[in-house]
C-alpha positions in Angstrom: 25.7 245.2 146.2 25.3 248.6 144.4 26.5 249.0 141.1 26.0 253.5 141.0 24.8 255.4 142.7 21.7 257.1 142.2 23.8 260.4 142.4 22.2 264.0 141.8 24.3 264.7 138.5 21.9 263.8 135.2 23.5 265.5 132.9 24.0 262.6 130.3 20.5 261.5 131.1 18.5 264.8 130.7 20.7 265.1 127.6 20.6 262.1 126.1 16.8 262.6 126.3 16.6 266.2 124.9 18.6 264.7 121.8 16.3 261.8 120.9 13.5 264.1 121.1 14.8 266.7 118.9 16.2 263.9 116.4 12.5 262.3 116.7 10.6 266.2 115.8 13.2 266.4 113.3 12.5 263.4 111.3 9.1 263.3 111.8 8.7 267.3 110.4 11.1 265.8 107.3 8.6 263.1 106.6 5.6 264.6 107.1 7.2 267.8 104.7 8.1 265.3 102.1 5.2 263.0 101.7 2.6 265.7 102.1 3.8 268.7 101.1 6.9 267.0 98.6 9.3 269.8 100.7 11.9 269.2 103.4 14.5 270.2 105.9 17.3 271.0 104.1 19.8 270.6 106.9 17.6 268.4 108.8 20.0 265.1 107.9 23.3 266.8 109.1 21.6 268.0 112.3 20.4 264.2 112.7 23.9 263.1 111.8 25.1 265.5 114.7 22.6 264.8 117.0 23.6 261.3 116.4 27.2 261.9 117.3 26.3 263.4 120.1 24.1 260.8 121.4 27.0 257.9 121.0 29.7 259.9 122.8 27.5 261.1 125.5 25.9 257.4 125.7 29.9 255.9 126.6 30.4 258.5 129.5 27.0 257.1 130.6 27.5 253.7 130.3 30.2 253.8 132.8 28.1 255.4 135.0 24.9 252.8 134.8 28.4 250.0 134.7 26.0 249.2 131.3 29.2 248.1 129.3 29.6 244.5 128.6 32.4 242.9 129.6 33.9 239.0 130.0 33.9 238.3 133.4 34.7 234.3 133.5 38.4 234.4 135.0 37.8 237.1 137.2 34.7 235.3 139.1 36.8 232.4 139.4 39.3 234.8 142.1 38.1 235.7 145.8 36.9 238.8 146.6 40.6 240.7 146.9 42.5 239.5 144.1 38.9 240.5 141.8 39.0 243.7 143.1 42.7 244.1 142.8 42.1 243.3 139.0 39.3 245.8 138.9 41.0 248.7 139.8 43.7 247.8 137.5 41.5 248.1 134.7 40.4 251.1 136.1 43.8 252.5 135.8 44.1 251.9 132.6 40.7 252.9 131.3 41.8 256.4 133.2 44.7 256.7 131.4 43.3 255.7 128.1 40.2 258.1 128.4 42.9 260.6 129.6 44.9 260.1 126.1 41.6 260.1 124.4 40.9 263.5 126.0 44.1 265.0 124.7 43.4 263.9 121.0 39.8 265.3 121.5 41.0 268.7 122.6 43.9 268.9 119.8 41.1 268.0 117.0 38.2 270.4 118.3 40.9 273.1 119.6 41.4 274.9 116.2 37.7 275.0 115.4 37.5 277.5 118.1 40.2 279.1 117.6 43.0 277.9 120.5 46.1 276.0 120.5 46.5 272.0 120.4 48.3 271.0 123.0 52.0 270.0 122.7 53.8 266.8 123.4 53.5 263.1 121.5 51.4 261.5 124.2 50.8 263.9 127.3 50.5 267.7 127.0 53.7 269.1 127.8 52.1 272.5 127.1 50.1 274.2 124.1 52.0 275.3 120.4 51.0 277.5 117.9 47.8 276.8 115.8 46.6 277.7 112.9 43.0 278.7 112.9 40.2 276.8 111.6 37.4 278.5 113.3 35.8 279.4 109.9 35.2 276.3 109.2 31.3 275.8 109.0 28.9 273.1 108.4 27.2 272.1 105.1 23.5 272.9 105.8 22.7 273.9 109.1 21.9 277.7 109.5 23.4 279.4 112.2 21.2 280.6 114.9 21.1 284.3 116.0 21.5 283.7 119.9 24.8 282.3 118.6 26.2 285.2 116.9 28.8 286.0 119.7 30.7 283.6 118.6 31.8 286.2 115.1 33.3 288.4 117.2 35.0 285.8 120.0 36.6 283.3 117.8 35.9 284.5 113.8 37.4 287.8 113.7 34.3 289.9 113.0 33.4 287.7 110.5 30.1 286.8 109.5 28.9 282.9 109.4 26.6 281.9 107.0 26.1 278.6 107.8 26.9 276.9 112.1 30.1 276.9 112.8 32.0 273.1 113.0 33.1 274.4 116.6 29.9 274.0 117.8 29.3 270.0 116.8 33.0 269.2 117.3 32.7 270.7 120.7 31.2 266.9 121.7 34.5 265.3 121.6 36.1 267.1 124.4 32.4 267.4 126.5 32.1 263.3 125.8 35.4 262.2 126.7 36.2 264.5 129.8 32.9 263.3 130.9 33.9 259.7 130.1 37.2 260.2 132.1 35.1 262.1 134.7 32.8 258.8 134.8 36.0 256.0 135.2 37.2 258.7 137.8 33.9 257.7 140.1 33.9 254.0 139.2 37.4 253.7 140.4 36.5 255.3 143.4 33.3 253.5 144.0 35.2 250.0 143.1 38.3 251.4 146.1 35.9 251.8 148.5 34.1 248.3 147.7 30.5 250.1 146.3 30.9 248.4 143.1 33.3 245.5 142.0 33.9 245.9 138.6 33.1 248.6 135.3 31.3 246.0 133.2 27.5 245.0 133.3 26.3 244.3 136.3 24.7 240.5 136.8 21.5 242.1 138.8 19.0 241.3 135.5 20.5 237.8 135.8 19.9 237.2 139.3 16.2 238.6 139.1 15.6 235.7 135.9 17.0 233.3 138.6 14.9 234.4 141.5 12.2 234.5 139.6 12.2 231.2 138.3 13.2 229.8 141.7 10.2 231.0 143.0 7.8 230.0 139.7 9.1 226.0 140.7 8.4 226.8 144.5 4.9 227.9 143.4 
């Protein structure tokens, strides 16, 4: 049985690969800077640190889509087919709802940065309130790039930035967890219509070791 699908949509991978490229360049330049010409990037630690973040929150919503998340399955392969897959959608439910509360608290935490409302209501948004602005908020180091300069007029007043604005980094945590909820969305689908039995690791690797050595004593 199928795990995933081998669907069209690569976004996490072909992102996931541009950022450990650019956090690879970037640390080799700071090395090769420091040990050879005793100079470095300045803000080439926080972009790092960023990339970083981006890499782990991106690497969850992909997870669920390769089912590469461990899990303990022992009481559940102990049930037939039905009741297992009863249990797995279950879970599914909940992971929905969880990545769903997740996405709220995402949105009300990166929301200011660019200049919009948090959303109202304790748990689920029952609408948005007032919020004070933050969107001049920048980062330590990191210079801001010209092709990004819009962003003065849309969402800083006119104001110039001397350094990238937080909106910009922040802007992972409602990318990564709408794409995580996104992800359980299409698991819970794949699992109802019996395409995948569960959102943990699948046992494939497992049954491969087993095959193999079957077949090393047969030889």
């Amino acid at each position: 049985m199928s795990h995933h699908s081998n669907d069209s949509n690569g976004f996490e991978e072909t992102v996931i690969a541009v950022i450990l490229g650019l956090m690879t360049m970037i640390t080799f330049v700071n090395v090769v800077l420091r040990y050879v010409f005793n100079s470095s990037l300045i803000w080439g630690l926080e972009v790092t640190l960023i990339l970083f973040a981006w890499l782990v929150l991106l690497g969850v919503s992909y997870g669920v889509k390769v089912t590469a998340h461990l899990g303990v399955d022992a009481l559940t392969n102990l049930l037939s087919d039905r009741p297992r897959r009863v249990l797995a959608l279950i879970a599914a439910a909940i992971c929905i709802i969880y990545s769903f509360l997740l996405l709220k608290g995402a949105w009300d935490y990166w929301a200011p940065y660019a200049a919009l409302d948090r959303t109202s209501g304790r748990w689920f948004p029952t609408g948005f309130e007032q919020t004070r602005d933050q969107a001049w908020y920048i980062t330590d180091q990191v210079p801001m790039p010209g092709f990004l300069r819009f962003l003065e007029g849309w969402i800083n007043q006119g104001e110039t930035y001397d350094k990238l604005p937080r909106v910009i980094p922040y802007a992972v945590l409602p990318v990564g967890v709408a794409l995580l909820l996104f992800r359980f969305i299409q698991a819970t689908i794949r699992i109802w219509r019996g395409a995948q039995d569960s959102l943990i690791v699948s046992h494939e690797v497992e049954d491969e070791i087993e095959g193999l050595q079957d077949h090393q004593k047969g030889a």
